[in-house]
N, C-alpha and C positions, 0 to 999 in steps of 0.2 A: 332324147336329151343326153348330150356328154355326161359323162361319169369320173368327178378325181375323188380318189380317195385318198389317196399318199402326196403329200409333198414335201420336196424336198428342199433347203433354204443352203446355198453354198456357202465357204468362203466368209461365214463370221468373223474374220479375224479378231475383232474386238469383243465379242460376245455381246452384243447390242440387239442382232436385229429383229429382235423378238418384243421388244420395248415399243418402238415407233410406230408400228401399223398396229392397225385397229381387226388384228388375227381374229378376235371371239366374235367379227360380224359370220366367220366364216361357220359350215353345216358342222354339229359335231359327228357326222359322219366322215371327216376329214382329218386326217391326224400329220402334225406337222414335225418333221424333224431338221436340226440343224447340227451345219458340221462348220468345225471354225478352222478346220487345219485346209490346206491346199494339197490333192494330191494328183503328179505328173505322167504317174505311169499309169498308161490307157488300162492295163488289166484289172487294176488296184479300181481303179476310177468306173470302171462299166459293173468289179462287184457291188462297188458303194451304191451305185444309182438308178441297177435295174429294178427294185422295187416300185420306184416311184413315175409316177402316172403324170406328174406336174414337177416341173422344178423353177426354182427361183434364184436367178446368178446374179451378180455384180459383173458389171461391163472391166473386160480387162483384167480377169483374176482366171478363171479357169476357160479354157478355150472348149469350142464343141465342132470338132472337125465331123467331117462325112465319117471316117473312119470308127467314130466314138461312136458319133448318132446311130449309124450303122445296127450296133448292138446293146440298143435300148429299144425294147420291142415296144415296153411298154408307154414311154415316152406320148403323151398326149399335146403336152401346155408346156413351153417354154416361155419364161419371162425375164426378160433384164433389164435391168434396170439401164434410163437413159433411152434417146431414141432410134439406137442401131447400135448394133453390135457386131463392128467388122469380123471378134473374131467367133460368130456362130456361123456355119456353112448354110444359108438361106437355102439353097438348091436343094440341098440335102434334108434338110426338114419341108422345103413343099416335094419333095418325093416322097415322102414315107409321113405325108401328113400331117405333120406335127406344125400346129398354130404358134408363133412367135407372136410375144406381146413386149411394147416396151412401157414406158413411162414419162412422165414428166421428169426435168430436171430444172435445178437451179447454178445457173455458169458463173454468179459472179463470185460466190466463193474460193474459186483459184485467179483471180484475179488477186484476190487480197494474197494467198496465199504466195504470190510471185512479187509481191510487191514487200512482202515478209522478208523472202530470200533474197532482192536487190537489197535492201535495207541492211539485212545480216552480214552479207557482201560487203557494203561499202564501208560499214561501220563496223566492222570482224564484232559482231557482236556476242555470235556461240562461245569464240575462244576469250576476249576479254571479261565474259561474264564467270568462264570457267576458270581463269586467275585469279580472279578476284575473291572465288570463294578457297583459292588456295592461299592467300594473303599475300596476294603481287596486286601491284597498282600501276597502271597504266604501260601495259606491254607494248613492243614493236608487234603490227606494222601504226604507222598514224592512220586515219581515215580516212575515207574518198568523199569529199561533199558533193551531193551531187545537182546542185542549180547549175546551173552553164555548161554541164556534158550532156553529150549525147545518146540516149535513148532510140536503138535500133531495133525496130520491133518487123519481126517477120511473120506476118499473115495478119490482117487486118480484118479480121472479122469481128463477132461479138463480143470476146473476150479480147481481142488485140488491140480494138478500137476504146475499149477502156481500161486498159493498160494504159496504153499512149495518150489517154487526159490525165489519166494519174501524174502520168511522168511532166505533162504540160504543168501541170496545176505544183510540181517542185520547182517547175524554172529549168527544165530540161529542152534541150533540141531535139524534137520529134522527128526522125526519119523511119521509112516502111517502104519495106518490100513483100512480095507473094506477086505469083505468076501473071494473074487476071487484073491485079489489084491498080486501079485508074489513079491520076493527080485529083480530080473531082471526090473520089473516094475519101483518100486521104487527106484533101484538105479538111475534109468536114469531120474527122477527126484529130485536127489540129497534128497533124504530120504532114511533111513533105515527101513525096515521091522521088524514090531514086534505083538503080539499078542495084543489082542484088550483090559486086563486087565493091560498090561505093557504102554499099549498107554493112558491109565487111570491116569496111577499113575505115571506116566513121564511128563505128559502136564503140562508146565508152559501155554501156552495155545491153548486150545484145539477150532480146528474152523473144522467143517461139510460140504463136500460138499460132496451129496451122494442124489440118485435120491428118491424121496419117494414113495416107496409099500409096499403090504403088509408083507413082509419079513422085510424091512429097518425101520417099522413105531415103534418110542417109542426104537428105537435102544441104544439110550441113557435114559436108567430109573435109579430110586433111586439107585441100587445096584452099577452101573456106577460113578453115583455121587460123591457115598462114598468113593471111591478108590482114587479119586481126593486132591491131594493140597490144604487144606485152603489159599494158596497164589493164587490158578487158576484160570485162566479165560477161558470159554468159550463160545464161540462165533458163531453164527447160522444165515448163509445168505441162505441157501436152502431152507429148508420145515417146517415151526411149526415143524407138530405132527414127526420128527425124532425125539425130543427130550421130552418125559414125563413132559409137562408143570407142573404139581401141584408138582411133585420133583423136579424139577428146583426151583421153586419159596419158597419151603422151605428149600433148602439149600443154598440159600441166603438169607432170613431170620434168619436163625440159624444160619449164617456164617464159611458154612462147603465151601464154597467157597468165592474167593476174588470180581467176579463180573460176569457179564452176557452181551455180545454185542448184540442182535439181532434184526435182519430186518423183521424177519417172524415169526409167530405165530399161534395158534392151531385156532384161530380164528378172521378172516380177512372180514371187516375193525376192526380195534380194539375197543370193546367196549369201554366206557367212564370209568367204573367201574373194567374193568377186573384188575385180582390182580396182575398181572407183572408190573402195574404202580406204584404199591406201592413199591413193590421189592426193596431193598436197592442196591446201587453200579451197575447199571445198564446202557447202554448206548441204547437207542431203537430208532431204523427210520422205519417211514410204509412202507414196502418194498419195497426200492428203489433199489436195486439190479438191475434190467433193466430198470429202467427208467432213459433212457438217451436219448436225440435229434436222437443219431444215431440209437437206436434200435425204434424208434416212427416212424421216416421215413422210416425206412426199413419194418415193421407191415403195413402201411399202404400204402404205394406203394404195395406190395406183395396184399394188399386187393384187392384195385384197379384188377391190376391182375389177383387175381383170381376170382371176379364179371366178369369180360368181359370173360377171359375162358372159365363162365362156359355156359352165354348163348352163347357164339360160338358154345359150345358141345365139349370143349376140358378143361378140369377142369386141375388146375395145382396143383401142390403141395397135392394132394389127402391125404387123412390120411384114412385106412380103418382099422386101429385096435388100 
């Protein structure tokens, strides 16, 4: 029978995640430690985590190259939360053994959350609220209403496809693009199908949900940009690098667009210096997109879970590629 006695819990940033799952199912031969900071340098990173035998990561916070894995001997059980984790090296953990488990999640929380930042967008809500407790009344700019504009949604899948009823359900013009994505698709999400240079220059405002690889990465660059509306906003709850961060940031500087909503970034946690803070007309939250009560308890039940699975010898939720 497997043996975990240590595990490790990443990447608490908030100090939470010890609340949500039901840990006391776990042997108290198992002792659980957590760490809320993020750390980048592999040497720092392989002292912290050679002890433990199990670790437990959030998708898209600390990455596990071959290189890391490498020098974790004792590395048993890996588990992340969600159900793939581009940036764990699969290869590298079925070389040297090591069981990846993921979980259940729940998508439609960054839906709302993107529909936050179109919102915040159109109606400068951050900075009008933040005058008004400085006792100013109704700043420049006016507001964008959005029934009768255009809602350009790139990647029509689970969360895209409801996005673009949200947007239907304002009175908005539904158009979508993504590579595979059919008119039969789209209509049955109340979108029209169009090519990806006409989805350009039609967004009033343009929001991304599209899985990132290396086909999708950088899908939106400068040349993209420029097809855009200086009235347009777009808006990014998926993946940073879908969209060519240093042309994003200078066509909001230059003001070849209206403003920029995003949750996700090229680089996460966000530097203190990086230059999307400076970015004019901006509305930014550190990727909150799943983090909600319901997706914490369900990541961490599912952990639970799959820790007793695996030393039963019945691993659940497996990921092998």
């Amino acid at each position: 029978m497997p043996d975990i006695t240590r595990i490790g819990i990443l990447d608490d940033y908030q100090g939470v995640n010890l609340a949500p799952g039901p840990w006391d199912r776990l042997p108290k031969t198992m002792s659980l430690e957590v760490f809320r900071d993020t750390i980048t340098d592999e040497a720092a990173l392989v002292q912290r985590l050679a002890p433990f035998d199990c670790l437990v990561i959030m998708r898209e916070r600390t990455p596990f190259p071959r290189s890391l894995l490498e020098k974790l001997p004792k590395l048993k059980l890996l588990i992340t939360s969600g159900a793939r984790n581009r940036s764990v090296d699969m290869a590298a953990c079925a070389a040297r053994g090591i069981t990846v488990c993921g979980t259940p999640s729940v998508g439609h929380p960054t839906v709302d959350l993107t529909w936050g930042l179109i919102l915040s967008l159109a109606r400068d809500i951050p900075r009008q609220e933040a005058s008004l407790r400085r006792g100013e009344w109704q700043i420049n700019p006016l507001g964008f209403g959005l029934e009768g504009k255009t809602l350009a949604v790139m990647g029509l899948g689970n969360l895209g496809s409801r996005a673009a009823k949200v947007g239907a359900a304002l009175g908005m013009n539904v158009i979508a693009w993504s590579t595979n994505l059919t008119a039969e698709k789209a209509a049955a999400a109340g979108a029209r199908l169009v090519d990806k240079a006409t989805l350009m220059r039609e967004a009033d405002v343009l929001t991304l949900h599209l899985v990132l690889s290396d086909r999708s990465r950088g899908i939106v660059g400068a040349a993209d940009l420029a097809l855009m509306k200086r009235t347009a906003y777009v808006v990014n709850t998926s993946r940073g690098p879908l969209i060519d961060q240093d042309a994003l940031i200078a066509a909001l500087k230059e003001g070849r667009i209206a403003g920029a909503g995003l949750d996700v970034f090229d680089r996460e946690p966000l530097p203190k210096d990086h230059p999307i803070l400076s970015a004019p007309n901006t509305v930014l939250t550190p990727h909150l997109g799943y983090v909600t009560e319901e997706n914490y308890r369900t990541y961490f039940a599912s952990a639970v879970e799959s820790i007793l699975g695996y030393v039963a010898g019945t691993p659940v939720r497996e990921i092998k590629d």
